[in-house]
C-alpha positions as CSV (number, residue, x, y, z in Angstrom):
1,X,-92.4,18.6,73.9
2,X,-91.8,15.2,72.9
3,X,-90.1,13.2,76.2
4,X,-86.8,12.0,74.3
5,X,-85.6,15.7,73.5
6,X,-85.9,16.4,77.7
7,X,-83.5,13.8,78.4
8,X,-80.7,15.9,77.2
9,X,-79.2,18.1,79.8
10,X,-79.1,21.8,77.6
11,X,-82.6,21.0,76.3
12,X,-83.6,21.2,80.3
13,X,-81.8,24.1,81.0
14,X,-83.5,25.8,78.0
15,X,-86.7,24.4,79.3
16,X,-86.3,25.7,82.6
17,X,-85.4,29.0,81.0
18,X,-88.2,29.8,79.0
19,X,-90.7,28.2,81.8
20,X,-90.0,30.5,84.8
21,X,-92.4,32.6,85.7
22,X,-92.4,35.8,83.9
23,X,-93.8,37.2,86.6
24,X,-90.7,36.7,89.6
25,X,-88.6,39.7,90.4
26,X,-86.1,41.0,92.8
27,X,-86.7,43.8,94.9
28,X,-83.9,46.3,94.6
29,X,-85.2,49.0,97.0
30,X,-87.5,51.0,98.6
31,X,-91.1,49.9,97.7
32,X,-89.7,47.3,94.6
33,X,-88.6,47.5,91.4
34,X,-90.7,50.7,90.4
35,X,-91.0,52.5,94.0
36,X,-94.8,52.0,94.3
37,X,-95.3,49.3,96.0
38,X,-96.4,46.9,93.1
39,X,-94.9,43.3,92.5
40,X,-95.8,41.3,89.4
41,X,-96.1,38.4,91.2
42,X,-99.4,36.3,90.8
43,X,-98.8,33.4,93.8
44,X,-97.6,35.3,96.9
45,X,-99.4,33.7,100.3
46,X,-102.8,34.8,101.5
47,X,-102.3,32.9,104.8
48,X,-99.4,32.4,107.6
49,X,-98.9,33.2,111.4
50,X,-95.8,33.6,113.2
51,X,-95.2,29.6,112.7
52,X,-97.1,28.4,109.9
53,X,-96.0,29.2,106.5
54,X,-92.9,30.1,107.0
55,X,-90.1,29.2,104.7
56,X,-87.7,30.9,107.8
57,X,-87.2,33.2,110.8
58,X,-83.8,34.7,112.0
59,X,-83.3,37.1,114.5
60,X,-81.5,40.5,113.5
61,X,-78.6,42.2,115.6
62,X,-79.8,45.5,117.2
63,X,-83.1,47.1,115.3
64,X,-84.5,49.3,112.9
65,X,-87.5,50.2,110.3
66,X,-85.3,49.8,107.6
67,X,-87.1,47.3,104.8
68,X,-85.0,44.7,103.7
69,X,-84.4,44.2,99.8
70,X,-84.4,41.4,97.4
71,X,-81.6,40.5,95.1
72,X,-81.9,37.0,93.2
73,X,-80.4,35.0,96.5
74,X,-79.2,37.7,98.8
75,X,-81.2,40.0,101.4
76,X,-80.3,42.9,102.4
77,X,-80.8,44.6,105.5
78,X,-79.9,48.1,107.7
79,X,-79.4,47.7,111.6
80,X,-78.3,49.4,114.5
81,X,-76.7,48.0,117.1
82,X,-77.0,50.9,120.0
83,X,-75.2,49.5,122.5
84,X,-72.3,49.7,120.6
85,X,-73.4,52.8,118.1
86,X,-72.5,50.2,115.2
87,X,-74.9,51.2,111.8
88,X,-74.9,47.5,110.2
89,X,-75.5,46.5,106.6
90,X,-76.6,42.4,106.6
91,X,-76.6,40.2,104.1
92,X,-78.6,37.3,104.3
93,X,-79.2,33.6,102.2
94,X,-82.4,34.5,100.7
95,X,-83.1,30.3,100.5
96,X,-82.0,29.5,104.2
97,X,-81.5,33.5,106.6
98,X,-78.5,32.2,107.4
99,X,-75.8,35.8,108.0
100,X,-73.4,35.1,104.6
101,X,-71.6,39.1,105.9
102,X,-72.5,41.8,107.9
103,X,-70.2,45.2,108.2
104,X,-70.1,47.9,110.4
105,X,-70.7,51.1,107.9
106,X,-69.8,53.6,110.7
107,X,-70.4,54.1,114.6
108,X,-71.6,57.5,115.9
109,X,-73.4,58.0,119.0
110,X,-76.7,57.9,118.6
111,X,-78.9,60.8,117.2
112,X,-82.1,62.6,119.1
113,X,-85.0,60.7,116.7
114,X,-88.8,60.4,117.1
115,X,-90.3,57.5,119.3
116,X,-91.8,56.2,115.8
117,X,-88.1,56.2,114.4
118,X,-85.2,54.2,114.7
119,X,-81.5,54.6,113.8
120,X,-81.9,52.6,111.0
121,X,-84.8,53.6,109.3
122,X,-83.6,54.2,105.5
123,X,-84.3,51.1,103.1
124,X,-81.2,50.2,101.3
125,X,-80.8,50.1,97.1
126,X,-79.1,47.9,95.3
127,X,-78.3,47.4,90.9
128,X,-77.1,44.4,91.2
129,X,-73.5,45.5,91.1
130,X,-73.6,47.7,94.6
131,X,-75.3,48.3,97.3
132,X,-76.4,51.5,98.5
133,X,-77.0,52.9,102.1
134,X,-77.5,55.7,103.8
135,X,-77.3,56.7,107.5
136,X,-77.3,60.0,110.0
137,X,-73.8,60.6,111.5
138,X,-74.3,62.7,114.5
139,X,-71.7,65.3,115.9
140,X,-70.6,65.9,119.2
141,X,-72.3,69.0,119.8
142,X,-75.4,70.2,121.1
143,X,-77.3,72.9,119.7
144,X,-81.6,73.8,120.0
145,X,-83.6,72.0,117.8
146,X,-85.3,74.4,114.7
147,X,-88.6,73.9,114.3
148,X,-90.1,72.3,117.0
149,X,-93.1,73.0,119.7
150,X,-91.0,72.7,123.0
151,X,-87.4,73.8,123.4
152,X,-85.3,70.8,123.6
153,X,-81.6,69.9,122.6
154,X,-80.5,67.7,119.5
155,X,-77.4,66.8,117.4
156,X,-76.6,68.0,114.1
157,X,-74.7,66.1,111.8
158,X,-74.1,65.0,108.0
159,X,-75.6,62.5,105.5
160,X,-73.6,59.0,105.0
161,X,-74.0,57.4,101.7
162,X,-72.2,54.6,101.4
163,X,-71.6,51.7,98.5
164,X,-70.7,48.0,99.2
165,X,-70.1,45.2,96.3
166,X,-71.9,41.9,96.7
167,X,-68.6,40.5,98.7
168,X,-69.1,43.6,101.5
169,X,-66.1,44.9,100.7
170,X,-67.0,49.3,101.1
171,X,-65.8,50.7,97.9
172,X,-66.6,54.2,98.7
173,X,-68.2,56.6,101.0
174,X,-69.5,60.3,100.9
175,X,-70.5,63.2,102.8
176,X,-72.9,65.0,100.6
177,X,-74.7,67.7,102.8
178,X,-75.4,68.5,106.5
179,X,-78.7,67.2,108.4
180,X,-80.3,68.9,111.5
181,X,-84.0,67.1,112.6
182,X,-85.4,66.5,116.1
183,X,-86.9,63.1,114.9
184,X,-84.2,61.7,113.3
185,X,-83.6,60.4,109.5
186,X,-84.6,57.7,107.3
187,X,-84.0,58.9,103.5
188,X,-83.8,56.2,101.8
189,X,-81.4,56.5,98.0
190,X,-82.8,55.6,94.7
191,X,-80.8,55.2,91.5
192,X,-81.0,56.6,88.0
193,X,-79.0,55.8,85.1
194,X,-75.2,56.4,87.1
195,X,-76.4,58.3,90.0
196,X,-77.7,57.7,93.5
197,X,-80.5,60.2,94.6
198,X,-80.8,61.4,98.0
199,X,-83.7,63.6,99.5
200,X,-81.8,65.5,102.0
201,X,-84.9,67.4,103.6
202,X,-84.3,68.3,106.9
203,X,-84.9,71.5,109.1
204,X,-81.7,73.8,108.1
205,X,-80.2,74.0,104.5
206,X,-82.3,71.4,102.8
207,X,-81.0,69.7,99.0
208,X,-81.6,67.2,96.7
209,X,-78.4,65.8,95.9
210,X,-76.5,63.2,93.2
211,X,-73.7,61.1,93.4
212,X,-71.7,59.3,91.1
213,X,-72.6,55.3,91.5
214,X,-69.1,54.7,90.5
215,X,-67.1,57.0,93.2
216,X,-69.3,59.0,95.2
217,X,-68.5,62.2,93.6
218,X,-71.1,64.9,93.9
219,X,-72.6,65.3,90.4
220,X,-75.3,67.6,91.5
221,X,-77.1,69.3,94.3
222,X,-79.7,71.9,94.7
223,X,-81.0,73.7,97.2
224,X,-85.1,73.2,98.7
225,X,-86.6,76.2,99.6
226,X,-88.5,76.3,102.9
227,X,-85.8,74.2,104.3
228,X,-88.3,71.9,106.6
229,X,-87.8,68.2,107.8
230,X,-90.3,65.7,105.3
231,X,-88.8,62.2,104.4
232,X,-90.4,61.1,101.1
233,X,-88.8,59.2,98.8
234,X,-89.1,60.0,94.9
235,X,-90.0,57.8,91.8
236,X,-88.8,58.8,89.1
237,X,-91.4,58.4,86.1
238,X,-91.5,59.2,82.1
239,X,-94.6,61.4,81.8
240,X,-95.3,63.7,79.2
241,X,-91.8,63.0,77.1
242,X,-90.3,64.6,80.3
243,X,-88.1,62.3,83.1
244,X,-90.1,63.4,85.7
245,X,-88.4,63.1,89.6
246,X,-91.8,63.5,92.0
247,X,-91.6,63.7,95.8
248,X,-93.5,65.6,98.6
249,X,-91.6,68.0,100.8
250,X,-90.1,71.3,101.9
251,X,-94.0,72.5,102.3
252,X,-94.2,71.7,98.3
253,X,-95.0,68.8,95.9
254,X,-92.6,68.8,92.9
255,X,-91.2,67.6,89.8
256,X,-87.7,67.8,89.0
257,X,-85.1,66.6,86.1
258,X,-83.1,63.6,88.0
259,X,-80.5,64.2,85.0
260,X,-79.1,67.6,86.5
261,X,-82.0,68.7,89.3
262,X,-83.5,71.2,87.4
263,X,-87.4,71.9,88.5
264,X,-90.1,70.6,86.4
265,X,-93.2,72.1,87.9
266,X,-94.0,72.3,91.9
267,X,-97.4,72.6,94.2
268,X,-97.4,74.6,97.2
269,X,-98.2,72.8,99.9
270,X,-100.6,71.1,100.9
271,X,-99.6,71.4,104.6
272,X,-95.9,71.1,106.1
273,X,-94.2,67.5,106.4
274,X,-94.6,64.1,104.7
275,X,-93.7,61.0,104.6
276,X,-94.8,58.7,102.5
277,X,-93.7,58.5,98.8
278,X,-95.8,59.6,95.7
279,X,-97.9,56.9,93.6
280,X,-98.2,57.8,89.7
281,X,-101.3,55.9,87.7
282,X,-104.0,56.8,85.2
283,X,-101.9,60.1,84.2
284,X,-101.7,61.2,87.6
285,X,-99.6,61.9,90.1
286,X,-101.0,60.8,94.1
287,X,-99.7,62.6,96.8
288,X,-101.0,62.1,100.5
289,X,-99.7,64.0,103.9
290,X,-100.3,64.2,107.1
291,X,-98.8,67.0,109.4
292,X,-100.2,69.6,110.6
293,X,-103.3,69.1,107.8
294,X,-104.3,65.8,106.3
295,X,-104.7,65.9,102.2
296,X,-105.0,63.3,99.8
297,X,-104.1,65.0,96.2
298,X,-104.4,64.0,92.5
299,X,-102.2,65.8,90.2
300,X,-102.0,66.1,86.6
301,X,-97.8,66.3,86.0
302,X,-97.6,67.9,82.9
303,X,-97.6,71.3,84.1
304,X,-94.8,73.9,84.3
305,X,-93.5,76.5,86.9
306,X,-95.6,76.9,89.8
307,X,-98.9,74.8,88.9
308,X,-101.1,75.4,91.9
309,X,-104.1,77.0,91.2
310,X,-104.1,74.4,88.0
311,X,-103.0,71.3,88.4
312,X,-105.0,69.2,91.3
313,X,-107.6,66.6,89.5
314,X,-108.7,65.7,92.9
315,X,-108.5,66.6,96.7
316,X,-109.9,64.5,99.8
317,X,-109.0,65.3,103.3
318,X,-110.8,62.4,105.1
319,X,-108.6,58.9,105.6
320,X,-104.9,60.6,104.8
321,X,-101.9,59.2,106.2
322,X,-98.5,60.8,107.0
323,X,-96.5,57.7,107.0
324,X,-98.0,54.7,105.4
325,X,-97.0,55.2,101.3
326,X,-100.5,54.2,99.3
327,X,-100.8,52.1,96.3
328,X,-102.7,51.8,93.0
329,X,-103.8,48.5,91.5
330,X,-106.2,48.6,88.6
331,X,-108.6,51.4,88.8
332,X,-108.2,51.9,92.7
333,X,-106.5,53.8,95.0
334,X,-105.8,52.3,98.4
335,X,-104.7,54.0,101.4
336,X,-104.7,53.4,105.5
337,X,-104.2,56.3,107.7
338,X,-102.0,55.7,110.4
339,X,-104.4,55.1,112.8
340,X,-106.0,52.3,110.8
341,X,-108.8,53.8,108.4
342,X,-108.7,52.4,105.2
343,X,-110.2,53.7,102.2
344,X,-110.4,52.8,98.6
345,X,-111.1,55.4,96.0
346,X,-111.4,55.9,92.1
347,X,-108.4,56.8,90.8
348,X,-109.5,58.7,88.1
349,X,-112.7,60.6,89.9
350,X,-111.6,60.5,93.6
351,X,-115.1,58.9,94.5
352,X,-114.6,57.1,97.9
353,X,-115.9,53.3,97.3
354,X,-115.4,52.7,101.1
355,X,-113.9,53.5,104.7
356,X,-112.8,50.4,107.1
357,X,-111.6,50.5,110.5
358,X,-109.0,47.8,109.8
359,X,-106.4,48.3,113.5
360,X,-105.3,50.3,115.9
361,X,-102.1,51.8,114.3
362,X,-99.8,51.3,111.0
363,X,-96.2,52.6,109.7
364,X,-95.4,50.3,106.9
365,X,-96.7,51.0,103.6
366,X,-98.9,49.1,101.3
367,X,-97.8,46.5,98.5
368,X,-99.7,44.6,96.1
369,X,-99.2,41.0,94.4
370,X,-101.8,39.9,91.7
371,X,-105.1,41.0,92.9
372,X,-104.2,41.3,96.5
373,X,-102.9,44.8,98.4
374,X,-101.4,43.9,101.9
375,X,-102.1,46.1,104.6
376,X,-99.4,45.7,107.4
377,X,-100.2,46.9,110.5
378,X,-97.4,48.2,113.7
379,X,-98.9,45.4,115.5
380,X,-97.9,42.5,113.0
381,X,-100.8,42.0,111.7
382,X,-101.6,42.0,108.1
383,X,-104.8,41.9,106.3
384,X,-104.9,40.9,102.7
385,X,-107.9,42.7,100.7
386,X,-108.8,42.2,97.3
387,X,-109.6,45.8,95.8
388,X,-113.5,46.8,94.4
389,X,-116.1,48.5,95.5
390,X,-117.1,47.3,98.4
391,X,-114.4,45.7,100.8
392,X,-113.5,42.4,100.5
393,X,-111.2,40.7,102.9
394,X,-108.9,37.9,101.6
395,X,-107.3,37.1,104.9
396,X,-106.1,37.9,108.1
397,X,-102.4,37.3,109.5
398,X,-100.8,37.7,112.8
399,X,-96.8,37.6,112.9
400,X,-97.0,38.6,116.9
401,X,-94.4,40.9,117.0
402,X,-94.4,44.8,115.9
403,X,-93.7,45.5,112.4
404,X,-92.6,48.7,111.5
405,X,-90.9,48.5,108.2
406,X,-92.2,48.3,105.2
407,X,-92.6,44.2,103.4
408,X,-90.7,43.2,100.3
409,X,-91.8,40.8,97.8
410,X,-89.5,38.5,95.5
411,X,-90.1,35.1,94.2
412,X,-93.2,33.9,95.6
413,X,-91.8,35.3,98.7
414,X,-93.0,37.9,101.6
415,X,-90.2,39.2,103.8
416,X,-91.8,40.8,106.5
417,X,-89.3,42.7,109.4
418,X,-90.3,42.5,113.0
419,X,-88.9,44.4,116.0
420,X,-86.4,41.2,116.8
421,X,-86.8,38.8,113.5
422,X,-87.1,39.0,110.0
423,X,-89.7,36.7,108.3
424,X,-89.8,35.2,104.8
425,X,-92.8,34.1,104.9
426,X,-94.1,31.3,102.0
427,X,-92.5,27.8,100.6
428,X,-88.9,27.4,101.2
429,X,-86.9,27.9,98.3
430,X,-84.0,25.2,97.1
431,X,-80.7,26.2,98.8
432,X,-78.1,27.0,96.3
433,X,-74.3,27.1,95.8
434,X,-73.2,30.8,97.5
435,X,-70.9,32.4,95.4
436,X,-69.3,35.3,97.5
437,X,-65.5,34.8,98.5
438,X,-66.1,32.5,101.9
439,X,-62.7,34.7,103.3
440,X,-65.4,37.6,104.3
441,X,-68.2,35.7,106.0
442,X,-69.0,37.4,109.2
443,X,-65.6,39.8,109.2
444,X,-65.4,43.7,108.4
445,X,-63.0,45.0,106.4
C-alpha cells in the first residue's frame, strides 16, 4: 500500500480493520467460544512465572473455581465472599484488572459442598448483551443427605440464574428447579439461539431446564431419570442434520433437542457421576468419567433411542478423569486424570500414543492455542505440550499459588485464576476509553 494513501485517517482505520488477526476472540463461557476448550489463537505464551510475563495480577474478594470469561475489554468473574455469604459477579478492565463493578447477586448461608468445591464454582456466560450466572441458594433447613456413604446432614435449596447488562444493573432473576447435593453445585449455563441452558442434575428431582434470555421465563424443562448428582456441562453441536445437545449424567450419556428438550438418543452409563464436559471431533462424540468406574468413550451420535449396545467406536478405562474436561486438537485426543496421568490417544482408533506422569493432582480442564494444549495443574503449574506421538514438552510454568478453575484465552491473552489472584498472563494490552456509565463503579443496585 502505497505510503501517501496511509496518511489519511479512514484509510488507517480500514487498514487496521482488515489487518487484525483473524484469529483473536473473546471467550464468552465455559471452555470458549465452542465449549471444548479450543482457541483460534496462534501466539499465546509458552513461558511466564508468577512475575515474569505478566501483563497484570489483582487479587479477588472472597474465592471460588469459577473460570473467568472474556468479552472484548471486560472480564468476568463469580466469587464468594463467605464471611459475609455475598455470591459476587466482578467485572474487570481486561487491559489494566482494575474492578470497573462488582454486585452482590444474592447472600445465603453457605451450602454443605465437597472439599474440591467452592461456592462459586459455576463459570459465567455472556452474548455480549447479558451476562449469565448461576448460583446454589441454600434453605434454612436441614434434612439427610441422598445418596451418600456416611449419614451426614445438608441443605437443600434452589437454582439461581441470574442476568446482568454490561453496566451491572440485574435485569432479571429466576428460580427454575430445586437442588439437593452433599458436594455442592457448580453448573455452569450455556446459551442457544434465545435461551439459557442449565443442567440441573442433582440427587432428588433432576431437569434440564430453559429460560428465556430476555425475562427468565421457563420455556422448557424436563425431567432426568435416575435423578443422581453429575455436573457436566453440554455443547451443543450440528451432527447428522440434527441440533444435537450432548452431556454426561444421571448414570447416562445423551443427546437432546436444545430447541424444546426432546431426547435424541442416550447411553447407559458408563458408571454413576461426571464432571467434565463432552469433546465432539472426527464424527464422534468423547465422553470421560470417573466415579465409582473410570471410562474413556467414543461415540458415534447419529443413533436413536437407546444406542447402547451400538454406538461406542471406542472404550479405554486406563488414564480417565472425573473432573478435568479433555480436548482434541488435530488427530489427538488429550486427557490428564486427576491425579496427573496424561495420555494422548488417536481420536479416530483409540490407540494410546503415550502415558506421562505430568503432577501430583489437577481440576482445571485442558485448552489449546495453535499447536499447543495447556495442562493446568491444582498446584499452579502448567505444562505446555505440543501434541504427536510421542510427548513433547514445550514448557513448564509455575504461577505458585493453587489453581483450581479452569484458564480462559482471548487476545493473545491467558487468564489463569488462583486461590487469591487472577492472572492475565502475556503483553499488556493498550488501555482504552471505558464506556460503562461511571455512576455504577463499585456500587450495587
Amino acid at each position: 500500500m502505497h505510503r501517501k494513501t496511509l496518511k489519511h485517517p479512514l484509510i488507517w482505520v480500514l487498514f487496521l480493520l482488515v489487518y487484525q488477526p483473524v484469529s483473536a476472540e473473546n471467550w464468552p463461557g465455559w471452555r470458549g467460544p465452542r465449549g471444548d476448550g479450543t482457541s483460534a489463537e496462534q501466539h499465546l505464551p509458552k513461558n511466564w512465572s508468577a512475575t515474569e510475563n505478566v501483563a497484570w495480577k489483582i487479587p479477588l474478594p472472597g474465592n471460588g473455581h469459577a473460570s473467568p470469561i472474556v468479552w472484548e475489554e471486560r472480564v468476568f468473574i463469580l466469587s464468594a465472599v463467605p464471611e459475609s455469604t455475598e455470591r459476587l459477579l466482578i467485572c474487570l478492565n481486561r487491559n489494566t484488572g482494575e474492578t470497573i463493578w462488582k454486585r452482590t447477586v444474592m447472600k445465603a448461608r453457605l451450602e454443605k459442598i465437597h472439599r474440591l468445591n467452592s461456592y462459586a464454582s459455576s463459570t459465567p456466560v455472556t452474548d455480549g448483551h447479558l451476562i449469565y450466572v448461576t448460583f446454589f441458594e441454600a434453605e434454612d433447613r436441614e434434612v439427610v443427605a441422598p445418596n451418600v456413604g456416611s449419614s451426614r446432614l445438608i441443605y437443600p435449596g434452589k437454582m439461581v440464574v441470574a442476568a446482568y447488562d454490561f453496566n451491572g444493573s440485574k435485569k432479571w432473576v429466576s428460580k427454575p428447579g430445586e437442588f439437593i447435593s452433599a458436594h455442592g453445585f457448580s453448573s455452569s449455563p450455556i446459551l442457544y439461539k434465545n435461551l439459557v441452558i442449565v443442567n440441573g442434575d442433582h440427587d432428588g428431582n433432576s431437569y434440564l431446564v430453559a429460560l428465556d434470555q430476555k425475562n427468565g421465563d421457563m420455556v422448557w424443562k424436563v425431567p432426568r431419570e435416575n435423578h443422581t448428582r453429575s455436573y457436566c456441562t453440554p455443547i451443543i453441536r450440528e451432527i447428522e442434520g440434527r441440533t444435537q445437545m450432548l452431556l454426561s449424567g444421571s448414570l447416562s450419556v445423551a443427546s437432546y433437542d436444545p430447541g424444546n428438550g426432546s431426547q435424541h438418543w442416550k447411553i447407559e452409563g458408563p458408571t454413576e457421576q461426571f464432571v467434565a464436559s463432552l469433546v465432539y471431533s472426527h464424527e464422534l462424540v468423547f465422553v470421560t468419567a470417573g466415579y465409582p468406574e473410570h471410562h474413556i468413550l467414543a461415540i458415534r451420535p447419529d443413533g436413536i433411542g437407546n444406542v447402547t449396545d451400538t454406538h461406542i467406536q471406542w472404550r479405554n478405562t486406563r488414564g480417565a478423569s472425573y473432573v478435568p474436561s479433555p480436548v482434541i486438537l488435530d488427530d489427538y485426543f488429550l486427557i490428564v486424570s486427576d491425579a496427573g496421568i496424561a495420555s494422548c490417544f488417536d481420536a479416530k482408533t483409540g490407540s494410546r500414543h503415550w502415558m506421562k506422569r505430568m503432577g501430583r493432582r489437577y481440576s482445571a480442564s485442558l485448552v489449546t492455542a495453535g499447536k499447543w494444549v495447556y495442562f493446568l495443574s491444582d498446584y499452579g503449574i502448567t505444562t505446555v505440550i505440543k501434541p504427536g506421538k510421542k510427548y513433547d514438552e514445550i514448557a513448564i510454568n509455575a504461577l505458585e499459588e493453587h489453581c483450581f478453575a479452569s484458564p480462559a484465552i482471548s487476545q493473545g491473552q491467558l487468564f489463569v485464576r488462583g486461590e487469591q489472584n487472577l492472572y492475565c498472563i502475556g503483553t499488556r494490552h493498550q488501555t482504552s476509553v471505558d464506556t460503562c456509565d461511571t455512576d455504577t463503579l463499585e456500587s450495587n443496585p
